[in-house]
C-alpha positions as YAML, in Angstrom:
chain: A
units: angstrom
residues:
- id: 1
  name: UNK
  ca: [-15.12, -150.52, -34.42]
- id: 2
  name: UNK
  ca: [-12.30, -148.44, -35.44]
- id: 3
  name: UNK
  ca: [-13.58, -145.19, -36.88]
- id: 4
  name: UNK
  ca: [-10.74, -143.19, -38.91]
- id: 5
  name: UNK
  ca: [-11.60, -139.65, -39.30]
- id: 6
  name: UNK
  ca: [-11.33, -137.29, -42.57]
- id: 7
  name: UNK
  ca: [-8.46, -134.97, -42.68]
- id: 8
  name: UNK
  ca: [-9.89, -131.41, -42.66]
- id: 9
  name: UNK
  ca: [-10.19, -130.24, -46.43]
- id: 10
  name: UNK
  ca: [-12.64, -133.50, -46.91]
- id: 11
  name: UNK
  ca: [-15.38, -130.96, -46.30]
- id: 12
  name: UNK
  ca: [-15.11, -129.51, -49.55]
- id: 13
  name: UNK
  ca: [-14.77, -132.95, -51.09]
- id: 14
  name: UNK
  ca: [-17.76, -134.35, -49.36]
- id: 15
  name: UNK
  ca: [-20.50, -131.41, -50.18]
- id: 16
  name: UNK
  ca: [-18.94, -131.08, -53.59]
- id: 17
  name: UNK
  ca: [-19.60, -134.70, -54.07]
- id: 18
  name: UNK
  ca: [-22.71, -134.56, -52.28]
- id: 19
  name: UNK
  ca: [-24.04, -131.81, -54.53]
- id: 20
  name: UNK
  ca: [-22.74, -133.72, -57.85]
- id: 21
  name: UNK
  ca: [-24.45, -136.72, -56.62]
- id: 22
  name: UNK
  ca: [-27.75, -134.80, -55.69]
- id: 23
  name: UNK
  ca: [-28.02, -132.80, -59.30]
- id: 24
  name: UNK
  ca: [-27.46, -136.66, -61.16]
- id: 25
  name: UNK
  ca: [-30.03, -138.33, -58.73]
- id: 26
  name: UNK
  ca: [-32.39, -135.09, -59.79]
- id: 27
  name: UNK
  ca: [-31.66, -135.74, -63.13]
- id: 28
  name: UNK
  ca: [-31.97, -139.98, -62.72]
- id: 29
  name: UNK
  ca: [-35.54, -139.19, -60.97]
- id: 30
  name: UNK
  ca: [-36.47, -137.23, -63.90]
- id: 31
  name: UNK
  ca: [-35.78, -139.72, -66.60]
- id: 32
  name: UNK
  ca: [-37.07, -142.67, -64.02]
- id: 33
  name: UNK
  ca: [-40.51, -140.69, -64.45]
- id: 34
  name: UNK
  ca: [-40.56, -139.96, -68.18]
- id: 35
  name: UNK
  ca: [-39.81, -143.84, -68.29]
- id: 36
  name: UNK
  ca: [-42.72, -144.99, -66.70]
- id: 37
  name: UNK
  ca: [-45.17, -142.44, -68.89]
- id: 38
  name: UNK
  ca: [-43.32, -143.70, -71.85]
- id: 39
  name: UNK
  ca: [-44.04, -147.39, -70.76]
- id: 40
  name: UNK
  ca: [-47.52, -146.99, -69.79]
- id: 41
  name: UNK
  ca: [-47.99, -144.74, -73.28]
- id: 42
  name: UNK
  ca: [-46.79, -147.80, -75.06]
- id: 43
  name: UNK
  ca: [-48.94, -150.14, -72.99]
- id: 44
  name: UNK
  ca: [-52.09, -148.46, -74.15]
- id: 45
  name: UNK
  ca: [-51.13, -148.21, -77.86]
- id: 46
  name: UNK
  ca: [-50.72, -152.41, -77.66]
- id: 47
  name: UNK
  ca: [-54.18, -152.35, -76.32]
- id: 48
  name: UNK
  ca: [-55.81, -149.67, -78.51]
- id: 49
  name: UNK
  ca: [-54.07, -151.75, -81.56]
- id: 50
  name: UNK
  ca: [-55.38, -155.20, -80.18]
- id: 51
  name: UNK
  ca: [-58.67, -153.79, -79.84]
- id: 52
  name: UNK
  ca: [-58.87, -152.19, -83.46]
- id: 53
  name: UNK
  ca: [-57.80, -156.06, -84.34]
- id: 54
  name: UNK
  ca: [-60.17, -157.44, -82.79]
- id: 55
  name: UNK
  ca: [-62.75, -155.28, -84.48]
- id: 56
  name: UNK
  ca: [-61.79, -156.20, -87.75]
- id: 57
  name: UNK
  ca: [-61.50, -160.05, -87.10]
- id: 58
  name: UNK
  ca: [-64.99, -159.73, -86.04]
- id: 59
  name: UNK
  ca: [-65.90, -158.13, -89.24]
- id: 60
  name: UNK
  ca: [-63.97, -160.60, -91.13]
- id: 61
  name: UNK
  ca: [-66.02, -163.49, -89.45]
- id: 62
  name: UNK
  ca: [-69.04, -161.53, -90.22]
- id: 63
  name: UNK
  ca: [-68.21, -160.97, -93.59]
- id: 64
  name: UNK
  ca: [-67.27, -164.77, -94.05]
- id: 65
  name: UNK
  ca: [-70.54, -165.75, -92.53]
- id: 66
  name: UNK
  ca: [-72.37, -163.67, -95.41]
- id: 67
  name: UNK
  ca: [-70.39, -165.02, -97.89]
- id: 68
  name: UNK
  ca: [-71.07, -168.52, -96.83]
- id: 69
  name: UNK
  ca: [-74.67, -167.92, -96.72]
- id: 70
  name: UNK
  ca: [-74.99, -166.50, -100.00]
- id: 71
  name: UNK
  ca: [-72.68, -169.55, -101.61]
- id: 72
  name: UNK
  ca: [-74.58, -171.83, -100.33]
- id: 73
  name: UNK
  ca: [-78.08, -170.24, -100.77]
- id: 74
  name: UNK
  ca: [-76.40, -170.47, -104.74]
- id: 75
  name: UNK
  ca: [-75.33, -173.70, -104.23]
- id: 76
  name: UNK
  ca: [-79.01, -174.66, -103.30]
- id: 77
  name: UNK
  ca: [-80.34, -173.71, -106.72]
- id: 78
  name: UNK
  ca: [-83.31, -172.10, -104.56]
- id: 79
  name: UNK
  ca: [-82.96, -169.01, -106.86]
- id: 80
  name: UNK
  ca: [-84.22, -168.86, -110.23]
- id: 81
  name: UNK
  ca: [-84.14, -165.74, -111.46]
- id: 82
  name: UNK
  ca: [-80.75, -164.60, -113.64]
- id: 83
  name: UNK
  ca: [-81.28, -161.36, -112.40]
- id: 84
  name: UNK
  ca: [-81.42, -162.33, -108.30]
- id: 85
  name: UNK
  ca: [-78.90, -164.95, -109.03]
- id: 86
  name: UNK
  ca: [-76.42, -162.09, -110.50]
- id: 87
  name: UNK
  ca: [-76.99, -159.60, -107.66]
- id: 88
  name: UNK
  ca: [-76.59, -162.49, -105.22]
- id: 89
  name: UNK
  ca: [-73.33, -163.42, -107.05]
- id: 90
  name: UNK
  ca: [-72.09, -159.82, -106.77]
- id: 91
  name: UNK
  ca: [-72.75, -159.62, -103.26]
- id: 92
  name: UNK
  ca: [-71.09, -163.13, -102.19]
- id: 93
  name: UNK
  ca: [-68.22, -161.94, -103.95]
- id: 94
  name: UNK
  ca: [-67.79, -158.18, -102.38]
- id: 95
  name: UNK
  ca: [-68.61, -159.99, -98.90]
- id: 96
  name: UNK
  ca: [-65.08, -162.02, -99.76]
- id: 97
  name: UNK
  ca: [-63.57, -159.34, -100.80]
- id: 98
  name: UNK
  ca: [-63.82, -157.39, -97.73]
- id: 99
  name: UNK
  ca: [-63.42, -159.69, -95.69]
- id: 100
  name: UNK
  ca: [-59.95, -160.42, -96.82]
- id: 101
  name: UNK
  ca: [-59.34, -156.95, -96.35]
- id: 102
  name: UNK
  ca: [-60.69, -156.56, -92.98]
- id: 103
  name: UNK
  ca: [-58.37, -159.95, -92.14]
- id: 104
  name: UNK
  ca: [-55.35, -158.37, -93.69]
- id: 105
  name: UNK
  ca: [-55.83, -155.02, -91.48]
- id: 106
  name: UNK
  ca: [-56.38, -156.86, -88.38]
- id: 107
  name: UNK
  ca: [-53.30, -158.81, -88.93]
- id: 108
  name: UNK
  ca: [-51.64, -155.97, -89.37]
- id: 109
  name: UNK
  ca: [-53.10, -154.63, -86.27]
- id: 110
  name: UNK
  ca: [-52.34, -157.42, -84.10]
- id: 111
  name: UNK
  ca: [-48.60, -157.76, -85.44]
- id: 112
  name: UNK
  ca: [-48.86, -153.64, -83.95]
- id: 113
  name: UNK
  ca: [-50.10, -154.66, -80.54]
- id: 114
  name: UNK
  ca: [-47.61, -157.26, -80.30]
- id: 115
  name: UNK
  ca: [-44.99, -154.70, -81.35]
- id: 116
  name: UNK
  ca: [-46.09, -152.12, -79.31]
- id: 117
  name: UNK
  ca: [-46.23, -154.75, -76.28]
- id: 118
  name: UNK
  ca: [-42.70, -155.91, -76.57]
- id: 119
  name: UNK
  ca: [-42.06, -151.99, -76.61]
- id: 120
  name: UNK
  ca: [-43.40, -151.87, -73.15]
- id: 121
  name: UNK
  ca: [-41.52, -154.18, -71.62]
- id: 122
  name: UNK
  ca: [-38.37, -153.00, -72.54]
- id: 123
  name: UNK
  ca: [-39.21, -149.57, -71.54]
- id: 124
  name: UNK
  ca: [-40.27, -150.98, -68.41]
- id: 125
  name: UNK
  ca: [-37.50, -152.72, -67.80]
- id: 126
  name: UNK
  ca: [-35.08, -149.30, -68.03]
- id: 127
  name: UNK
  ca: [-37.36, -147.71, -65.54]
- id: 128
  name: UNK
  ca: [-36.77, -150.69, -62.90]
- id: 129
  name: UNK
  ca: [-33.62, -149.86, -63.98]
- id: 130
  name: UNK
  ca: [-33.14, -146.16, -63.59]
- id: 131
  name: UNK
  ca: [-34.96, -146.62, -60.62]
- id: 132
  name: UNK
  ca: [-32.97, -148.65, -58.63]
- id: 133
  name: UNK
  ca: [-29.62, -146.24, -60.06]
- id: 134
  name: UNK
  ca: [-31.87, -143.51, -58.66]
- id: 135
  name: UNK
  ca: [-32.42, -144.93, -55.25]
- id: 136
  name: UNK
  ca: [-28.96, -145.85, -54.71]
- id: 137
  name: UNK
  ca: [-28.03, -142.04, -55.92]
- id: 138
  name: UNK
  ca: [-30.25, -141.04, -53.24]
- id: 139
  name: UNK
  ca: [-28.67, -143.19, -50.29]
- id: 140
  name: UNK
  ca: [-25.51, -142.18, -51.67]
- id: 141
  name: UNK
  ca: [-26.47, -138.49, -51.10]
- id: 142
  name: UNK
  ca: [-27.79, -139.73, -47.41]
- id: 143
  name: UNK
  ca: [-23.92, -141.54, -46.72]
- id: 144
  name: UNK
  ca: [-22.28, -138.37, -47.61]
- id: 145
  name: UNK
  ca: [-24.23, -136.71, -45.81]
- id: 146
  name: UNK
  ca: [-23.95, -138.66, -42.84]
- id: 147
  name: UNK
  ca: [-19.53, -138.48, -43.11]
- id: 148
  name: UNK
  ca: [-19.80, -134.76, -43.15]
- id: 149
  name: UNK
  ca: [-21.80, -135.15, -39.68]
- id: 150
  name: UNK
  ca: [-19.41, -137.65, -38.83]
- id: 151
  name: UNK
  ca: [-16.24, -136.99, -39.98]
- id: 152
  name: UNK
  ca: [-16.47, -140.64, -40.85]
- id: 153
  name: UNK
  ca: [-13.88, -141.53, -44.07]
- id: 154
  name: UNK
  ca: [-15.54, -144.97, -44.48]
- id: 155
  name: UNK
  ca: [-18.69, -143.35, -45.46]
- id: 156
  name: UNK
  ca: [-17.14, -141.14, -47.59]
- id: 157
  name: UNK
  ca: [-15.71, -143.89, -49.30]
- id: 158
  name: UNK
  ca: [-19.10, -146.17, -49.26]
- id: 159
  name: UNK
  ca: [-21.37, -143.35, -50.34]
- id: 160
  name: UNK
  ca: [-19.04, -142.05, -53.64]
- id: 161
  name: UNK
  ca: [-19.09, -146.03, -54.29]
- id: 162
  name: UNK
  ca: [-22.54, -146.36, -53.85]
- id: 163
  name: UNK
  ca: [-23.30, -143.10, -55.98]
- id: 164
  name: UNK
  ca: [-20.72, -144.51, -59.14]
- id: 165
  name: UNK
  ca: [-22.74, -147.11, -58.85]
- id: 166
  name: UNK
  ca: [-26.36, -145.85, -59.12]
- id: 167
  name: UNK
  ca: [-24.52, -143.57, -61.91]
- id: 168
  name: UNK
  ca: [-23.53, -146.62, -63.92]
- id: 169
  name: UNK
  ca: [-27.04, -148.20, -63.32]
- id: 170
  name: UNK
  ca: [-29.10, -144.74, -64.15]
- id: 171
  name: UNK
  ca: [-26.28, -145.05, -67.67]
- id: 172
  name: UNK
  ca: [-27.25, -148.88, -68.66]
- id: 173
  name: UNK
  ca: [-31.15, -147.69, -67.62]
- id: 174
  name: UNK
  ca: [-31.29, -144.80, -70.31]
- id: 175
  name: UNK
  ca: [-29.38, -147.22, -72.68]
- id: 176
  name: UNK
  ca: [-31.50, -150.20, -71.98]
- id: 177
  name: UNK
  ca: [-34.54, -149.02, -74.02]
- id: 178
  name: UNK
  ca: [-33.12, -147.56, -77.04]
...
């Protein structure tokens, strides 16, 4: 293999690039982190949300089931008295009542989880992303490192194309989840 070597001001090229590269795979490690927090964080607000739904379809079942029962214990004629009859009315008909309410909030709860879900995966998404901008940031820094050893132009060359390439991918990453 032919190895051409760097002419001799490439030194301050390479640890000037080598430094530029370090402080934006810093940076790219930074935001890779705050991603995953921000995906997890939205991960548990679909859950929390999906189990407040939950909660309130139960109640709404419950609700229904009372409401059934006390329609059909009217229904039945079993009950004489105007004055039971009235109060059992009444009840029946707050029973419905809050149960549509109950349904309403944990549709709107679910329609949250779901929401807060998608959220997730998108955020997720930018942190695969970032990180794979941040790991080739970091072999970039590794390549340059290795042609100052070296004197080697070819991974000169390699690692600035490697590192423009994690920069472009840690750029799309923080873009991805807006």
């Amino acid at each position: 293999m032919h190895n051409v070597e760097a002419p001799p001001n490439a030194g301050r090229f390479v640890a000037a690039a080598t430094a530029i590269i370090a402080v934006l795979a810093a940076l790219s490690t930074l935001f890779t982190h705050h991603r995953s927090i921000l995906a997890l964080a939205a991960k548990n607000r679909a859950i929390l949300a999906q189990t407040r739904a939950t909660d309130y379809f139960t109640s709404y079942e419950s609700k229904q089931v009372r409401y059934n029962f006390y329609d059909t214990l009217l229904a039945s004629d079993l009950v004489h008295k105007p004055e039971v009859r009235a109060r059992l009315t009444a009840v029946s008909k707050q029973q419905a009542t809050a149960s549509e309410k109950d349904l309403e909030k944990a549709r709107a709860l679910e329609a949250q989880a779901d929401s807060d879900d998608e959220r997730s995966e998108t955020i997720l998404k930018s942190y695969e992303t970032l990180q794979f901008g941040t790991t080739m940031l970091e072999v970039s820094i590794i390549l340059l490192s290795i042609s100052a050893l070296a004197r080697a132009r070819v991974f000169v060359l390699v690692g600035c194309g490697l590192g423009t390439v994690g920069l472009l991918f840690f750029i799309f990453g923080l873009l991805q989840a807006r």
